[in-house]
N, C-alpha and C positions, 0 to 999 in steps of 0.2 A: 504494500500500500504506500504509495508516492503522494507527497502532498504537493499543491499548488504552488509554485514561489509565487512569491507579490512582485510587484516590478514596478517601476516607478509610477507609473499612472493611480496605480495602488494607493502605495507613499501617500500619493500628493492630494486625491481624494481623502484619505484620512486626515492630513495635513489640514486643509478646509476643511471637511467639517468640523476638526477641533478646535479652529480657529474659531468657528463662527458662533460654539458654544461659549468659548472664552468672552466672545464682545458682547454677546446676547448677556451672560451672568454679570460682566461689568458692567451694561446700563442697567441692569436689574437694579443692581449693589449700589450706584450712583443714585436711582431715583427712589432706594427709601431711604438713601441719606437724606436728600433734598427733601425728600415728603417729613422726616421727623426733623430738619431744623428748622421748617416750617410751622409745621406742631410747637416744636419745645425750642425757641432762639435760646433761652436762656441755661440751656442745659451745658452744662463742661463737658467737654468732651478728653480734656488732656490738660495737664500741670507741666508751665515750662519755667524753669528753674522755681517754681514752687506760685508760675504766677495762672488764674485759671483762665483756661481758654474756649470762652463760649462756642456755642453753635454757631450764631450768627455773624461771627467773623469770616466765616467761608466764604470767596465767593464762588455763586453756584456753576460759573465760567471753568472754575478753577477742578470739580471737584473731577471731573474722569479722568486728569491727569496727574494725582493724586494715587499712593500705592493704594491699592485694593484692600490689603490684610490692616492696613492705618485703618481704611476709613470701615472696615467692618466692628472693630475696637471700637472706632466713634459709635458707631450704631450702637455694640453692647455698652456704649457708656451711656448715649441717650435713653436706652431703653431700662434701664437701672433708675437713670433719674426719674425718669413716666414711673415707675415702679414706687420711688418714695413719693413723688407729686399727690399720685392716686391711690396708692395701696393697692391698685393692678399687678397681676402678674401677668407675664408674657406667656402663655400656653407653648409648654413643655413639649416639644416632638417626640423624645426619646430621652 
């Protein structure tokens, strides 16, 4: 039993459509940031040298070129804050 080789056309279809999940999960990721600094301006998202740094310092120009794993942090920092704001909890996937 012989298997298939892949050959570049292979590759390169793989190649796309991996790509196209990555940009599809980046605008995902980009617009619940935007959708929760919108919600919560006032939320911190991050301490730099111990000074707090709102949500609504971002501009929203800026944030897809922005590393991704940052602005997800952001997200679990805003959604902490909605957490103490309302006594809401974020429903648990797993």
């Amino acid at each position: 039993m012989t298997s298939k080789r892949r050959t570049g056309n292979d590759y390169l279809k793989e190649y796309n459509e991996l790509t196209n999940k990555a940009k599809s999960l980046t605008a995902k990721i980009c617009n619940r940031f935007i959708e929760l600094v919108e919600i919560y301006p006032d939320a911190i998202v991050e301490y730099i040298d111990g000074v707090p740094i709102q949500a609504k310092t971002f501009s929203i120009k800026y944030v897809p070129y922005m590393n991704m794993e940052t602005v997800c942090t952001f997200i679990m920092n805003i959604e902490a804050y909605s957490e103490q704001q309302s006594g809401h909890v974020q429903t648990k996937m797993f």
